[in-house]
PATORTI-275304 format. One record per residue (C-alpha): x, y negated, z negated; residue number from 1; residue in three letters. Coordinates in Angstrom, 1 decimal. Example, Ala and Ser with C-alpha at 12.3 -4.5 7.8 and 13.67 -1.06 7.14 Angstrom:
px=12.3 | py=4.5 | pz=-7.8 | nr=1 | rest=ala $
px=13.7 | py=1.1 | pz=-7.1 | nr=2 | rest=ser $
END
This chain:
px=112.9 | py=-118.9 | pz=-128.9 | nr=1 | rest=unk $
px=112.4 | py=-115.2 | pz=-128.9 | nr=2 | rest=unk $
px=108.7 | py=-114.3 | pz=-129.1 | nr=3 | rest=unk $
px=107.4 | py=-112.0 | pz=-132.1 | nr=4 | rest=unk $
px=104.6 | py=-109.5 | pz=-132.7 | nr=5 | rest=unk $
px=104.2 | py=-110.1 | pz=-136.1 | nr=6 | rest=unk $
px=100.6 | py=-110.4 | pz=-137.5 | nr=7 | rest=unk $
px=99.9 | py=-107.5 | pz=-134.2 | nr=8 | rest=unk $
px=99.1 | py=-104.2 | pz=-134.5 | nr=9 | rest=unk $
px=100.9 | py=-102.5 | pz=-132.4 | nr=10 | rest=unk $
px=101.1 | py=-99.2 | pz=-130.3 | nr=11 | rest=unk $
px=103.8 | py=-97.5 | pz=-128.7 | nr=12 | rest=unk $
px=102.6 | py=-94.5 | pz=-126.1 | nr=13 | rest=unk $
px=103.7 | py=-92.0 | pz=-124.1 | nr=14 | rest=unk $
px=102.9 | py=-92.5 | pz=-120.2 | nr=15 | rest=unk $
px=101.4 | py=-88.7 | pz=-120.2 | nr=16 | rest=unk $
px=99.4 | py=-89.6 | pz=-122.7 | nr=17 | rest=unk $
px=98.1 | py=-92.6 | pz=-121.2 | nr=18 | rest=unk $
px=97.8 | py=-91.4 | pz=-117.5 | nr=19 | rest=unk $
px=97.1 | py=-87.7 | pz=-116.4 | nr=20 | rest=unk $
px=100.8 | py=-86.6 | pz=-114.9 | nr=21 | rest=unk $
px=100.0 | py=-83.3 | pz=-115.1 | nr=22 | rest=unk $
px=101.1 | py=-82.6 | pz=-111.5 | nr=23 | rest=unk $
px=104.0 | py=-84.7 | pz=-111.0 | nr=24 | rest=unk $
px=105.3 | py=-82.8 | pz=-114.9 | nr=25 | rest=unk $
px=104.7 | py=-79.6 | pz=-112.9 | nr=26 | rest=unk $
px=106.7 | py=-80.9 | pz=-110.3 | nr=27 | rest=unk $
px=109.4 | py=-81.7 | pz=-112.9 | nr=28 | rest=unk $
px=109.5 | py=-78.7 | pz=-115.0 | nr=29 | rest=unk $
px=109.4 | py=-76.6 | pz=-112.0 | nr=30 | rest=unk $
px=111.8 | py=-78.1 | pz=-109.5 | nr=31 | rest=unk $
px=113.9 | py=-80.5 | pz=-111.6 | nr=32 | rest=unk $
px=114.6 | py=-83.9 | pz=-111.8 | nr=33 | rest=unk $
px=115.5 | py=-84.5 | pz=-108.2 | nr=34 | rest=unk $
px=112.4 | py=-83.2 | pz=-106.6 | nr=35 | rest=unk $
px=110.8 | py=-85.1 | pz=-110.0 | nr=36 | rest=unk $
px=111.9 | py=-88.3 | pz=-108.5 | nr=37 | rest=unk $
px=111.2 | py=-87.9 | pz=-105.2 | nr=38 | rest=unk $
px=108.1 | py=-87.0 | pz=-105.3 | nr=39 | rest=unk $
px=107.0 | py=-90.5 | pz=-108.3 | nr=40 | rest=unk $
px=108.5 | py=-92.5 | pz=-105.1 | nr=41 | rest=unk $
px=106.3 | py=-90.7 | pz=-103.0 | nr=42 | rest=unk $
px=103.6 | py=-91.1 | pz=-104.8 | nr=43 | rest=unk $
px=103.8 | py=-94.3 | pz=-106.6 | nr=44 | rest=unk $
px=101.4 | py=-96.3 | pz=-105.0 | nr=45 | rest=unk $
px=98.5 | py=-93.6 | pz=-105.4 | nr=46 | rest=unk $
px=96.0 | py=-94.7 | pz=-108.3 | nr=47 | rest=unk $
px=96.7 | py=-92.4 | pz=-111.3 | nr=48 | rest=unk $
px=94.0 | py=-91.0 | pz=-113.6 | nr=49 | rest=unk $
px=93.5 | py=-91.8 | pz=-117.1 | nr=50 | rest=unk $
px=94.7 | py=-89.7 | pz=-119.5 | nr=51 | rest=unk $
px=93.1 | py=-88.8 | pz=-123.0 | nr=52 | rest=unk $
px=94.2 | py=-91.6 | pz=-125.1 | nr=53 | rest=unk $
px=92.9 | py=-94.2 | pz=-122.4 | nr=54 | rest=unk $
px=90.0 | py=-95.2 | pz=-123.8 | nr=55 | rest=unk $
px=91.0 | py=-95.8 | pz=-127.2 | nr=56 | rest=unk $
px=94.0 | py=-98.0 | pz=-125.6 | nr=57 | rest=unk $
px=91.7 | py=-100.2 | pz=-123.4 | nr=58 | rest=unk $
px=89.1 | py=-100.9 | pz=-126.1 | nr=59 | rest=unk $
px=92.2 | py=-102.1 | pz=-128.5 | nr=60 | rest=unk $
px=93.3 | py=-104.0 | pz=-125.4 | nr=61 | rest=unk $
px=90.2 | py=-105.7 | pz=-125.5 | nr=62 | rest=unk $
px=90.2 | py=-106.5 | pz=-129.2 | nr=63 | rest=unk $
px=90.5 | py=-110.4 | pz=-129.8 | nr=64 | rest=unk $
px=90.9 | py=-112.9 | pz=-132.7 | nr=65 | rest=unk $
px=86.9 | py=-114.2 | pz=-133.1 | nr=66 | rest=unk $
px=88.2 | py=-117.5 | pz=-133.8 | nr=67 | rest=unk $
px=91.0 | py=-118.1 | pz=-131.6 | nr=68 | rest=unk $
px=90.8 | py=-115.5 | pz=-128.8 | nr=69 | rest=unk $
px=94.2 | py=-114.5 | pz=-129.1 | nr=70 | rest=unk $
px=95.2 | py=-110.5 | pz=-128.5 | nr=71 | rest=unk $
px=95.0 | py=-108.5 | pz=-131.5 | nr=72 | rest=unk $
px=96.9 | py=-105.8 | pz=-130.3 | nr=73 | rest=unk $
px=100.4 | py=-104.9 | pz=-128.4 | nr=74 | rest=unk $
px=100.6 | py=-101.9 | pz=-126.4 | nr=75 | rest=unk $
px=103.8 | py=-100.5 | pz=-125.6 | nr=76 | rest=unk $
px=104.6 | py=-97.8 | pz=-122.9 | nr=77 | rest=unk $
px=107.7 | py=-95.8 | pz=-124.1 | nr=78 | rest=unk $
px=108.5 | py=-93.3 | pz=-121.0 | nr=79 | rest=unk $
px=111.0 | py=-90.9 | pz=-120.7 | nr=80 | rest=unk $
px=111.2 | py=-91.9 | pz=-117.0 | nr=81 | rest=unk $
px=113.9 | py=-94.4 | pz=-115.9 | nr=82 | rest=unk $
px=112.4 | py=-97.4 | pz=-114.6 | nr=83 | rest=unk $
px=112.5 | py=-96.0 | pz=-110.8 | nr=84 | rest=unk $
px=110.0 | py=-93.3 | pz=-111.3 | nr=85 | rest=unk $
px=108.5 | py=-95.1 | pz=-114.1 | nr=86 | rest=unk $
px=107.2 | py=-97.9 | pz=-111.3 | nr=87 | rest=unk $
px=103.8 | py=-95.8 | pz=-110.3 | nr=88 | rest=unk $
px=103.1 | py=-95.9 | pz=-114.1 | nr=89 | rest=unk $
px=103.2 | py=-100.0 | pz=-113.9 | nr=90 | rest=unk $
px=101.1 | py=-100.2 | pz=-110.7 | nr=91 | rest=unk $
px=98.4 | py=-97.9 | pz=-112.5 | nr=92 | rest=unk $
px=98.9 | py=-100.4 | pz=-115.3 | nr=93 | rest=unk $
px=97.9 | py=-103.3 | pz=-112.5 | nr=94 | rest=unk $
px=95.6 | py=-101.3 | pz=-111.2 | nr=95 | rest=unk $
px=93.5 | py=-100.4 | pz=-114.3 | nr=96 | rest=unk $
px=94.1 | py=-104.2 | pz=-115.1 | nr=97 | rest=unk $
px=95.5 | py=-103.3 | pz=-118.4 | nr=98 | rest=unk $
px=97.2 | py=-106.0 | pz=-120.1 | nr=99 | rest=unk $
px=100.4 | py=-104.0 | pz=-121.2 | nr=100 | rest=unk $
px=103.5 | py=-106.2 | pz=-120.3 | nr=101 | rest=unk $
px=106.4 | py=-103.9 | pz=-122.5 | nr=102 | rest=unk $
px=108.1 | py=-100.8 | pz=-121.9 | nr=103 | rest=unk $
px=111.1 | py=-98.7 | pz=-122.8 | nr=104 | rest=unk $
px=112.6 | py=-96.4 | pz=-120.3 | nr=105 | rest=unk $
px=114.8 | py=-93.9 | pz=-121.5 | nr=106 | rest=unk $
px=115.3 | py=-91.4 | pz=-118.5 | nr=107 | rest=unk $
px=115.3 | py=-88.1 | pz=-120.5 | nr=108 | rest=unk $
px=116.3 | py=-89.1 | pz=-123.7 | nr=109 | rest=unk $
px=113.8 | py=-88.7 | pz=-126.7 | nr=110 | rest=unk $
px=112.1 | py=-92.5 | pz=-127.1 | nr=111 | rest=unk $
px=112.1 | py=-92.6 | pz=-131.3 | nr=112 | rest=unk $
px=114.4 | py=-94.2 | pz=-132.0 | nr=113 | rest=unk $
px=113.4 | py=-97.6 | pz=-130.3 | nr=114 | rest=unk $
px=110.3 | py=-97.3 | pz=-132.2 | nr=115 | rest=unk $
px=112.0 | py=-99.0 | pz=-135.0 | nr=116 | rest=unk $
px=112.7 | py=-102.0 | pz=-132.5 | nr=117 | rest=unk $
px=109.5 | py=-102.5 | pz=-131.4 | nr=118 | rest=unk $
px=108.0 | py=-102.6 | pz=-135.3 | nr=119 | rest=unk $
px=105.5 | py=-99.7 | pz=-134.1 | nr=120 | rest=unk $
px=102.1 | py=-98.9 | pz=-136.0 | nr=121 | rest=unk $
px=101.8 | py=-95.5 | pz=-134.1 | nr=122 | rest=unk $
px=103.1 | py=-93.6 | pz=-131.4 | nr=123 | rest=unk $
px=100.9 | py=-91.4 | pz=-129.0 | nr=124 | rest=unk $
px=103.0 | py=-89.1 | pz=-126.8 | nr=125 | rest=unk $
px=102.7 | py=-86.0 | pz=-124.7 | nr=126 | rest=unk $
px=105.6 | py=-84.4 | pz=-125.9 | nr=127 | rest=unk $
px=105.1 | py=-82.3 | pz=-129.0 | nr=128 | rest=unk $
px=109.2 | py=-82.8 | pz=-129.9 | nr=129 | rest=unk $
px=109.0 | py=-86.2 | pz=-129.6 | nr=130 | rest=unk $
px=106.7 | py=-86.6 | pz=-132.3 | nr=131 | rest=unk $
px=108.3 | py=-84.6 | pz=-134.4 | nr=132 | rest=unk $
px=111.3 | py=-86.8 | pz=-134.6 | nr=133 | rest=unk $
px=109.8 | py=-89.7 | pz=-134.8 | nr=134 | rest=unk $
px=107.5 | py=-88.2 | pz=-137.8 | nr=135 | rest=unk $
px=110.7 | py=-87.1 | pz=-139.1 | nr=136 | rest=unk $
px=112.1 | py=-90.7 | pz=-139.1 | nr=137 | rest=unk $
px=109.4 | py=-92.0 | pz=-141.1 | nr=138 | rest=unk $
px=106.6 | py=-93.2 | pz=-138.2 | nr=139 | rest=unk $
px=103.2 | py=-92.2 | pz=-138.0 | nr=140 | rest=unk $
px=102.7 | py=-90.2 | pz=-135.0 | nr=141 | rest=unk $
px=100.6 | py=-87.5 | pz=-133.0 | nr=142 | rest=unk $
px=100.8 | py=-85.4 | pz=-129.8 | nr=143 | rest=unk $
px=97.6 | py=-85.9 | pz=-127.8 | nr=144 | rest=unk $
px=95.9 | py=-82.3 | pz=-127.0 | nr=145 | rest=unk $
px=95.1 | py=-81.7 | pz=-123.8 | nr=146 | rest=unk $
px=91.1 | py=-81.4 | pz=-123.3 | nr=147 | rest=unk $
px=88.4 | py=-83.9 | pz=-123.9 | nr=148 | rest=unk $
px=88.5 | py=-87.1 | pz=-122.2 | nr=149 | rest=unk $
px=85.6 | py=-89.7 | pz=-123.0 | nr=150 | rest=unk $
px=84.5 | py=-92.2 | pz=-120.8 | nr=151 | rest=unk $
px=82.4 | py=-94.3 | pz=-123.4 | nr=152 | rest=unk $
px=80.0 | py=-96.0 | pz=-121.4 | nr=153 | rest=unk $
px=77.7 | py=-97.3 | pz=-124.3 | nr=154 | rest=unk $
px=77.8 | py=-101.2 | pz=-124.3 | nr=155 | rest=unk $
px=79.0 | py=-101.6 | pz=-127.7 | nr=156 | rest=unk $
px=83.0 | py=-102.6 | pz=-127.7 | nr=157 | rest=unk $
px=83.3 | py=-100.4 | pz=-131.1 | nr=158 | rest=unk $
px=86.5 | py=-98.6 | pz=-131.5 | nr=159 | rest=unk $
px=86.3 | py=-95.4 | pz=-133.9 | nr=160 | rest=unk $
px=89.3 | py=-94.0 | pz=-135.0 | nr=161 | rest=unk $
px=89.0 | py=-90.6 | pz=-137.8 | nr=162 | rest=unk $
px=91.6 | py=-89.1 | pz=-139.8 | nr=163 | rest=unk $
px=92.3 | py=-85.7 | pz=-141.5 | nr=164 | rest=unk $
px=92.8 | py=-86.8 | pz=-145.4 | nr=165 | rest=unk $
px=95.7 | py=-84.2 | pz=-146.5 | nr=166 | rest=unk $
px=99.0 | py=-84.3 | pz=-144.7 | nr=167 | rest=unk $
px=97.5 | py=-87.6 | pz=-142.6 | nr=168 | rest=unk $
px=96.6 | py=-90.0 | pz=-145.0 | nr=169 | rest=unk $
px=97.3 | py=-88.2 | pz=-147.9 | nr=170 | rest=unk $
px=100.5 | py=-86.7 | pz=-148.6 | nr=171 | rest=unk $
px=100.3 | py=-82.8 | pz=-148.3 | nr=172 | rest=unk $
px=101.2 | py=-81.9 | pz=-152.2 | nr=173 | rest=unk $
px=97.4 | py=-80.5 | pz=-152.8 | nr=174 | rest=unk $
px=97.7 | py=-78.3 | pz=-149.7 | nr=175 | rest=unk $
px=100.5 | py=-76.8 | pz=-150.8 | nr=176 | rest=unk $
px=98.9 | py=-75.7 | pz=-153.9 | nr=177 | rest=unk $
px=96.1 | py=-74.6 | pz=-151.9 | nr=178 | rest=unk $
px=98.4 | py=-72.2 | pz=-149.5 | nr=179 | rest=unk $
px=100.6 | py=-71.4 | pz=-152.8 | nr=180 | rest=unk $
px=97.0 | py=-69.9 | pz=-155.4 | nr=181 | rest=unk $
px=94.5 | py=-70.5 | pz=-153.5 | nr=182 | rest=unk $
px=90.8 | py=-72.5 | pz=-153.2 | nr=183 | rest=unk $
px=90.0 | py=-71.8 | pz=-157.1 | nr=184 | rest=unk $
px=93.0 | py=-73.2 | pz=-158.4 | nr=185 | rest=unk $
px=93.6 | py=-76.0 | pz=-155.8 | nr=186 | rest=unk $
px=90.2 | py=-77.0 | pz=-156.9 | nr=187 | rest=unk $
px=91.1 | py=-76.8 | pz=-160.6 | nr=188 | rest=unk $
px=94.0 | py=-78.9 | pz=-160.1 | nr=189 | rest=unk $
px=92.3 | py=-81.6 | pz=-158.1 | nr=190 | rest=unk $
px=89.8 | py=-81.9 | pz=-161.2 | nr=191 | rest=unk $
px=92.6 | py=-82.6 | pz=-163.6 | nr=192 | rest=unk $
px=94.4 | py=-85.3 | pz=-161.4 | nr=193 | rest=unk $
px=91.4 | py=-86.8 | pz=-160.2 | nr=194 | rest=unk $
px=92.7 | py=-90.1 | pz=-161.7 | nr=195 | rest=unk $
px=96.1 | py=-89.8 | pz=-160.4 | nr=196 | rest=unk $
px=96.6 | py=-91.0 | pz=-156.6 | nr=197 | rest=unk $
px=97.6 | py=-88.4 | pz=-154.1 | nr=198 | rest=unk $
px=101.4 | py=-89.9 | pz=-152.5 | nr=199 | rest=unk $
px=101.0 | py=-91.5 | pz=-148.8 | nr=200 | rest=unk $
px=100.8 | py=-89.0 | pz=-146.1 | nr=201 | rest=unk $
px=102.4 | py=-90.5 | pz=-142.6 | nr=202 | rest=unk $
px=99.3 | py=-92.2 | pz=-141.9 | nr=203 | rest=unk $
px=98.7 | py=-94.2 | pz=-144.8 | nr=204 | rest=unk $
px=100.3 | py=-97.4 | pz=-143.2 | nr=205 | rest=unk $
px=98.4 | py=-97.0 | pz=-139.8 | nr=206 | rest=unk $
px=95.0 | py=-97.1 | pz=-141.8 | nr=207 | rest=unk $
px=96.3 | py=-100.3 | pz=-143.9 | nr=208 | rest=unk $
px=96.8 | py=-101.7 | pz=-140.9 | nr=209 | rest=unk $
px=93.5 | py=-101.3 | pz=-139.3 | nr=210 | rest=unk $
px=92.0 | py=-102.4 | pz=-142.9 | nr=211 | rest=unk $
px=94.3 | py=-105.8 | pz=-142.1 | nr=212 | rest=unk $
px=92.6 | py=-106.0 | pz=-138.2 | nr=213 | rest=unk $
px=89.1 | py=-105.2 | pz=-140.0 | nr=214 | rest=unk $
px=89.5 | py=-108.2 | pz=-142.3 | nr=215 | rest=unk $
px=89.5 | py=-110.3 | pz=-139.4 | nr=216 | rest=unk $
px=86.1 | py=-109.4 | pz=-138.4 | nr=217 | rest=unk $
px=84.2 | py=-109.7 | pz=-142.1 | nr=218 | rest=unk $
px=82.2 | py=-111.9 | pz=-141.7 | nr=219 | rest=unk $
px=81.1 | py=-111.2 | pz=-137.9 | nr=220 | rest=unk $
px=77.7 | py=-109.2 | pz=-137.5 | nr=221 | rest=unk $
px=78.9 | py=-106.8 | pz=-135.3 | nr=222 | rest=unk $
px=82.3 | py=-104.9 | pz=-136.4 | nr=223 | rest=unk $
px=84.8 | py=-104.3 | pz=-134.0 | nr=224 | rest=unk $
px=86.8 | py=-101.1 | pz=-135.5 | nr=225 | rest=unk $
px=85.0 | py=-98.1 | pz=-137.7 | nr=226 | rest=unk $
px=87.0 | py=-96.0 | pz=-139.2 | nr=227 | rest=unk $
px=86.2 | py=-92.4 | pz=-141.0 | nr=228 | rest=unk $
px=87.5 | py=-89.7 | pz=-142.8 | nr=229 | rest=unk $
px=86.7 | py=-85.9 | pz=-142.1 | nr=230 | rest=unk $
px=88.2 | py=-84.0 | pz=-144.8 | nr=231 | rest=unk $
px=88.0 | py=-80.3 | pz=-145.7 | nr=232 | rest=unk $
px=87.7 | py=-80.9 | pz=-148.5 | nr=233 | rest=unk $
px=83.9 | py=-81.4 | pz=-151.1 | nr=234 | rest=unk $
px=83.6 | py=-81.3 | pz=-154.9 | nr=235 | rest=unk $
px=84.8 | py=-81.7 | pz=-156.6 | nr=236 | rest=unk $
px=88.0 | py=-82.4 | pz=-154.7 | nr=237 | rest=unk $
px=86.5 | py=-85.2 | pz=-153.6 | nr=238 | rest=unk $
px=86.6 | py=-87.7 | pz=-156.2 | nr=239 | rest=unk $
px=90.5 | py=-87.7 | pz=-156.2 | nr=240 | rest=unk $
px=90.4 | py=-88.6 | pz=-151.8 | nr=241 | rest=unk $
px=87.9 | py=-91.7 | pz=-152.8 | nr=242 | rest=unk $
px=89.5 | py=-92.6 | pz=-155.8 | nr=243 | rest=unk $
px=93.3 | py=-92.2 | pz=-154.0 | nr=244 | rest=unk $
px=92.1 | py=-94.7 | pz=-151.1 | nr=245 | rest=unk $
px=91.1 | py=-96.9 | pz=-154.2 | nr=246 | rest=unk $
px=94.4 | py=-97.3 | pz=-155.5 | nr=247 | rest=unk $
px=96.0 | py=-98.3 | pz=-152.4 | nr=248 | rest=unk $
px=93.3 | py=-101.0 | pz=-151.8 | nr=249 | rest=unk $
px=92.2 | py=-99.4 | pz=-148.2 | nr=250 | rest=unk $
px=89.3 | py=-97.8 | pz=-147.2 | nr=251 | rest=unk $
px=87.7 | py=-95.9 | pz=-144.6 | nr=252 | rest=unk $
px=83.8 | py=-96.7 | pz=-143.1 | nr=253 | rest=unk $
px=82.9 | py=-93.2 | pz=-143.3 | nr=254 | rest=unk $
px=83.3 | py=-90.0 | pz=-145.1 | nr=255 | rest=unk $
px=82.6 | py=-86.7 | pz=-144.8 | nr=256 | rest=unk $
px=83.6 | py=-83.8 | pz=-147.1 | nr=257 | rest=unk $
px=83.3 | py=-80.2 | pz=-145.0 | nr=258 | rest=unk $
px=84.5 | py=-77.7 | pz=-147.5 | nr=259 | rest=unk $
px=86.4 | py=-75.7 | pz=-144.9 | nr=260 | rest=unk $
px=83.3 | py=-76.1 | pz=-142.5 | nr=261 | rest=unk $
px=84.4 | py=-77.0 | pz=-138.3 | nr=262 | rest=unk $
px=84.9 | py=-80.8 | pz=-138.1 | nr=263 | rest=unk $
px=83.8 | py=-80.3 | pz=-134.2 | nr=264 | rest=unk $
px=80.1 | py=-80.9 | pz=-135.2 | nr=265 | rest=unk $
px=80.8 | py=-84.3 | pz=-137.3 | nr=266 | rest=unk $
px=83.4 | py=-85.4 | pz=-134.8 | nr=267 | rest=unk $
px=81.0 | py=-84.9 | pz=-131.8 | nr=268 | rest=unk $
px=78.4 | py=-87.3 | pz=-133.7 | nr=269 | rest=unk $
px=80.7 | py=-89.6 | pz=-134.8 | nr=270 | rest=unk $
px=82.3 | py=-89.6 | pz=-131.3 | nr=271 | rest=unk $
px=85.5 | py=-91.3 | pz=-132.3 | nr=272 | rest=unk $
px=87.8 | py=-92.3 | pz=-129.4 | nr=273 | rest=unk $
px=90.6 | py=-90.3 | pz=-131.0 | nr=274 | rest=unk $
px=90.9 | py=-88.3 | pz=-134.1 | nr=275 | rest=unk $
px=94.1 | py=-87.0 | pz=-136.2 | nr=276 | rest=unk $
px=94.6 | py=-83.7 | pz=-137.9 | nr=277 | rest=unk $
px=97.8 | py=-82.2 | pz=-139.2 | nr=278 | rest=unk $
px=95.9 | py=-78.1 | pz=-138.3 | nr=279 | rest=unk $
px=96.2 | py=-76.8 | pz=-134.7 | nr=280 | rest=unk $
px=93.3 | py=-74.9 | pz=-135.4 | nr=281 | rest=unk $
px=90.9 | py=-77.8 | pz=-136.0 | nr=282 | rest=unk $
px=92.7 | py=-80.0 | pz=-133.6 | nr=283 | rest=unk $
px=91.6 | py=-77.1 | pz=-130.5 | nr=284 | rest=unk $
px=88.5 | py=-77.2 | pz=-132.0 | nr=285 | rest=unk $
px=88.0 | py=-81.2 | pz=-132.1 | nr=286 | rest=unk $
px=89.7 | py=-81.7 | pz=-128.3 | nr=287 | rest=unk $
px=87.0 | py=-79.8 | pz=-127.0 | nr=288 | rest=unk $
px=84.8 | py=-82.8 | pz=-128.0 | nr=289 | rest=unk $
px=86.2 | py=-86.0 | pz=-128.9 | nr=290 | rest=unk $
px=90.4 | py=-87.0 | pz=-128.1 | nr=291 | rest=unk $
px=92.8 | py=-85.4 | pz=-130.3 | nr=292 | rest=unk $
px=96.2 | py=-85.9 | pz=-131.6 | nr=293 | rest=unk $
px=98.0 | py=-83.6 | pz=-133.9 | nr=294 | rest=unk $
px=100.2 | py=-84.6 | pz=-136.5 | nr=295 | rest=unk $
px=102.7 | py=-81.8 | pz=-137.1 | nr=296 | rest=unk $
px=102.9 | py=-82.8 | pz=-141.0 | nr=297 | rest=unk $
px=103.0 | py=-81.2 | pz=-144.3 | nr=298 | rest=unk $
px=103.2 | py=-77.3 | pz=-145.2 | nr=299 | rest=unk $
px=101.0 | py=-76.0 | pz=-142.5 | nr=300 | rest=unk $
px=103.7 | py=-77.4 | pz=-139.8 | nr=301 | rest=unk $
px=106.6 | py=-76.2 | pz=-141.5 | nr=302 | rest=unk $
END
């Protein structure tokens, strides 16, 4: 009987994004695949180091049922290596003792696709084209910046996880209005749909499911996952974010509405262990402090 990962949440990442490959890319994009290859065989017994999005995928590892210790969470390494090269990945796995069991090699060819098959929540990758497509085909997805990497070293096992409200959660309709007449008239607009719900940005589905996971955990002192919103956004523009996140029946553990002000500040204090934005602007800014993954959505990426 084929096992299933229904009831999971589950994660499908890059190996760049878990490991830093930086070198052995170099290697790749200047020499070819040949010398590529060679030199993973070479190598592939020498410990790898972690990459950005590492300590946001061992906490989840970590993450258990309270009641019956079984794993919340399925991790699944989607490389564009084929499974010769992609062998010094699995050791660092072993190594790192990182309970990540699946994988889909592709050798070259872009991994979306098999996102379908594996009933994905999210996809973390390296490769900026990569997300693209599989943002095009309807998963919620993000290229991890290069630049901060936290080693969280406090004792508590809290994952924090932040989103960007328009083009992320929310669809990007009100930025468009912004880009189109400006602050004045995007605010006037928000007013006079403040009851209406904004549509479901990429990310929508990902936060449901960490409002699912969260459930879990009600009615344990200490809660596992916090999640928060950092929004341009402030009134009154506001009230329609809150009242949006209403309607779907999700909701985030913290808010904060910047009114165009750097969300580097709020993230550095918030310290989540990866944050999404659709901007490239605010994501350079964030990955100086916290991880970062851009979601090339909406108007701003068009």
């Amino acid at each position: 009987m084929a096992i299933s990962l229904e009831g999971k949440l589950v994660i499908a990442i890059s190996s760049r994004a878990l490991f830093d490959l930086d070198e052995s890319n170099k290697v790749f994009e200047q020499e070819g695949e040949a010398a590529y290859t060679e030199y993973q065989i070479q190598h592939e017994n020498e410990m790898l180091s972690a990459g950005v999005a590492f300590p946001l995928i061992k906490r989840l590892l970590e993450l258990r049922h309270p009641e019956t210790g079984e794993a919340l969470v399925e991790i699944i390494l989607i490389s564009k290596n084929d499974p010769n090269t992609g062998l010094r990945v699995f050791n660092a796995i072993e190594e790192y003792g990182l309970g990540i069991t699946r994988a889909a090699f592709t050798r070259g060819r872009t991994p979306y696709k098999y996102l379908q098959s594996f009933a994905a929540d999210l996809f973390l990758s390296a490769n900026a084209e990569d997300v693209k497509l599989a943002l095009a085909n309807g998963h919620a997805s993000a290229t991890i910046y290069k630049g901060a990497y936290i080693e969280q070293i406090e004792a508590s096992s809290e994952i924090r996880i932040a989103f960007d409200g328009d083009a992320v959660l929310f669809s990007d309709e009100a930025e468009r209005i912004f880009q189109a007449d400006g602050l004045a008239a995007f605010k006037r607009h928000e007013t006079e749909k403040s009851e209406e719900p904004l549509g479901a940005g990429p990310f929508k589905s990902f936060l449901a499911a960490l409002n699912t996971l969260q459930k879990i955990f009600a009615d344990q002192k200490e809660k596992p996952i916090r999640t928060a919103l950092v929004t341009a956004r402030d009134a009154p523009a506001h009230k329609r974010a809150i009242k949006t996140l209403r309607a779907w029946g999700v909701s985030v553990d913290e808010a904060f509405f910047l009114g165009g002000l750097d969300k580097a500040a709020v993230l550095e204090s918030f310290q989540p262990h990866i944050f999404f934005d659709d901007q490239q602007t605010y994501c350079l800014s964030a990955s100086k402090v916290v991880p970062t993954g851009h979601v090339p959505s909406g108007v701003k990426n068009g």
